[in-house]
C-alpha positions as CSV (number, residue, x, y, z in Angstrom):
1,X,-9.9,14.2,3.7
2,X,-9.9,10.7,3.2
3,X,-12.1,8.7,0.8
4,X,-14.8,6.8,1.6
5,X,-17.0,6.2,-1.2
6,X,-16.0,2.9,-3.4
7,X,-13.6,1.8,-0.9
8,X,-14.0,-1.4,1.0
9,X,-11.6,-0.9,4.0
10,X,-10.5,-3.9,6.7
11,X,-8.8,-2.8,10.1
12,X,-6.4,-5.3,11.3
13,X,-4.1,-5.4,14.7
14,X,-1.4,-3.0,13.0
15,X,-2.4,-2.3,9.4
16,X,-5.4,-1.4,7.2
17,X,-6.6,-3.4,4.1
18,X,-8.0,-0.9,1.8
19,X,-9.4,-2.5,-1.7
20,X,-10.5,0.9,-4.3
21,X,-13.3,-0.8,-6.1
22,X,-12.8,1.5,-9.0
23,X,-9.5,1.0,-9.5
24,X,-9.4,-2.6,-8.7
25,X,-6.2,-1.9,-6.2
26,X,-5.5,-3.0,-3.5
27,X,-3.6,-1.1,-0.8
28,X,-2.0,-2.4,2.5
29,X,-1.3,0.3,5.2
30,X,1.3,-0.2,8.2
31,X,0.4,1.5,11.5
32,X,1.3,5.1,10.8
33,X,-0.1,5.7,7.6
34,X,-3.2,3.8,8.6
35,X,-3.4,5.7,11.8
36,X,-2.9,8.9,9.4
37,X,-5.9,7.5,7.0
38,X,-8.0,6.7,9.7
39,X,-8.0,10.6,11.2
40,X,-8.1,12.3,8.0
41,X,-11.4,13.5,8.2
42,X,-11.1,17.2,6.9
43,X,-11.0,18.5,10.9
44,X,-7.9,17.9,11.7
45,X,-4.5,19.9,10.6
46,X,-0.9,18.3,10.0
47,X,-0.3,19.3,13.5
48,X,-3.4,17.8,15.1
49,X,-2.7,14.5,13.2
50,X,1.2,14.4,13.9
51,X,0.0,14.1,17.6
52,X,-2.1,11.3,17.0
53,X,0.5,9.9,15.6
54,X,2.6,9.9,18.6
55,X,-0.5,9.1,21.0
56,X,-1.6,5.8,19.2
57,X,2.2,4.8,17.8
58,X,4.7,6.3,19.3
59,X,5.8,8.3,16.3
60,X,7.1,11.6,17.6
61,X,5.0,14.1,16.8
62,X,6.4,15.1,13.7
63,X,4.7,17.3,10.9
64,X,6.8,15.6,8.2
65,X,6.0,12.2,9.2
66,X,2.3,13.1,8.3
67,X,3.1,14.8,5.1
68,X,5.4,11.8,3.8
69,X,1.8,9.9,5.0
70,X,-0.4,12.4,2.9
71,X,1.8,12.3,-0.2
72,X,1.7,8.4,0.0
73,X,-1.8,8.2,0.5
74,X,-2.2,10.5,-2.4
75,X,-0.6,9.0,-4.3
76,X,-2.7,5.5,-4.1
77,X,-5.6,8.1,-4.7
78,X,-7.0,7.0,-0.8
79,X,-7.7,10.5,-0.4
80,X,-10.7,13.2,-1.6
81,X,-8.1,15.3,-3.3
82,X,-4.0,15.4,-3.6
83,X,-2.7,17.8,-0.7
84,X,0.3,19.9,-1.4
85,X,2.8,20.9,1.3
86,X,3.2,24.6,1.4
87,X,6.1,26.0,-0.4
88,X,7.4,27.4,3.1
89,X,7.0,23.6,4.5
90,X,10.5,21.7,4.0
91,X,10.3,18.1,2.0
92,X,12.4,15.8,3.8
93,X,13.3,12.5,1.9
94,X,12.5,9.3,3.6
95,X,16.0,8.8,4.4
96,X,16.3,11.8,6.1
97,X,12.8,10.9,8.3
98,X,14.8,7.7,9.3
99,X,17.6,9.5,10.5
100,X,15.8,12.0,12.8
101,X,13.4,9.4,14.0
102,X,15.6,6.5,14.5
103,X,13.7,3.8,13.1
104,X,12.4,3.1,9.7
105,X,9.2,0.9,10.3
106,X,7.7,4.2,12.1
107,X,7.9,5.8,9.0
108,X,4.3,5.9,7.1
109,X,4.3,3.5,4.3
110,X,1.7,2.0,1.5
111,X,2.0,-0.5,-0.5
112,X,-0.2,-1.2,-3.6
113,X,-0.9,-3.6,-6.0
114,X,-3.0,-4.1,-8.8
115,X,-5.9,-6.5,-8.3
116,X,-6.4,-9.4,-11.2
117,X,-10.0,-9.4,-12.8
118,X,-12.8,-12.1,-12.4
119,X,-11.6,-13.5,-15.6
120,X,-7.7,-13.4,-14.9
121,X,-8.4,-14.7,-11.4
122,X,-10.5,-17.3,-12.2
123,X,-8.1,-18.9,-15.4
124,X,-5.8,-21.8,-14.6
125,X,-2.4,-22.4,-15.6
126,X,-0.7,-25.5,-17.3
127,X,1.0,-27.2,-14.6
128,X,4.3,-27.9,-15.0
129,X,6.4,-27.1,-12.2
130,X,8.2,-30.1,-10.8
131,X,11.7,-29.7,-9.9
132,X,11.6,-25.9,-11.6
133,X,13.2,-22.8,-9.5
134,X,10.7,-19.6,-9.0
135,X,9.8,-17.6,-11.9
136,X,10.0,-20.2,-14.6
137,X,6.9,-20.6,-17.1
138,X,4.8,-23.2,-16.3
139,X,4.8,-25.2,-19.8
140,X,5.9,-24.2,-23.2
141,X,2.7,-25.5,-24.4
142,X,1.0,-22.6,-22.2
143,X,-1.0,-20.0,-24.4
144,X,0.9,-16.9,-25.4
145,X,-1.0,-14.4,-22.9
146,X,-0.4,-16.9,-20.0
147,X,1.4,-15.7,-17.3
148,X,2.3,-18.2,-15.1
149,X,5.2,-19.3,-13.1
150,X,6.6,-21.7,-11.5
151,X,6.8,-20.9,-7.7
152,X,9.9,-23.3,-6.6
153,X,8.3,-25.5,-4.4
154,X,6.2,-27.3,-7.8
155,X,3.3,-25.7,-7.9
156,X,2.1,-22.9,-10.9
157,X,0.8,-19.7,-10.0
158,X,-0.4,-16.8,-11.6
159,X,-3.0,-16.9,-14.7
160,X,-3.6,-17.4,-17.9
């Protein structure tokens, strides 16, 4: 089952925002593994979802697909509790999805990151960027904990 509580979730065309207010993460979902989130509402089994897969994306209805979806939505802690394949149920590795699907972007994916604080997000960098390539520090006269950089077209991002 999917979480709800301390979640703020935002459904776009062909991914899902999720934000975890407790962890302060932010997650992005492509189609399948949103598709996957979206269903997992403690009714459903692998099988059921796999073919709700296929109905909304086109995935073929594929238990692993859903599995490789579960253990990625586990692992962003988007769901109640971690589910476990079976021992009799075989792990494929992502590679091996692509090659008995065919294509790799139909493949279940989240990506994650970790959100900055009020504080972090609200600081301002030295800026000190002109003619600098991406990933140099702003200034040298920046304070120790600042962690901004240059982005490579002379402006300073990040914070301090």
């Amino acid at each position: 089952m999917r979480r709800t509580e301390g979640l703020v979730v935002k459904e776009l065309e062909d991914e899902v925002l999720v934000y975890d207010l407790e962890r302060h993460r932010a997650h992005c979902l492509n189609a399948p593994a949103g598709v996957v989130f979206r269903h997992c509402d403690g009714t459903r089994s692998v099988e059921d979802l796999a073919r709700v897969l296929e109905s909304v994306c086109g995935v073929p209805a594929d238990p692993d697909c859903v599995w490789l979806a579960l253990d990625r939505l586990g692992q962003a802690r988007l769901l109640r509790e971690r589910v476990r394949r079976p021992p009799e149920a075989s792990r494929l590795s992502r590679r091996e999805l692509v090659r008995r699907i065919g294509v790799a972007v139909l493949l279940p994916a989240v990506t994650s990151i970790l959100a900055p604080t009020a504080a972090q997000a609200a600081a301002t960098c030295v800026s000190n960027c002109a003619s600098h390539p991406f990933g140099t520090p702003c200034s040298s006269t920046a304070p120790s904990n600042c962690l901004c950089t240059c982005d490579g077209a002379g402006t300073c991002i990040g914070g301090c």
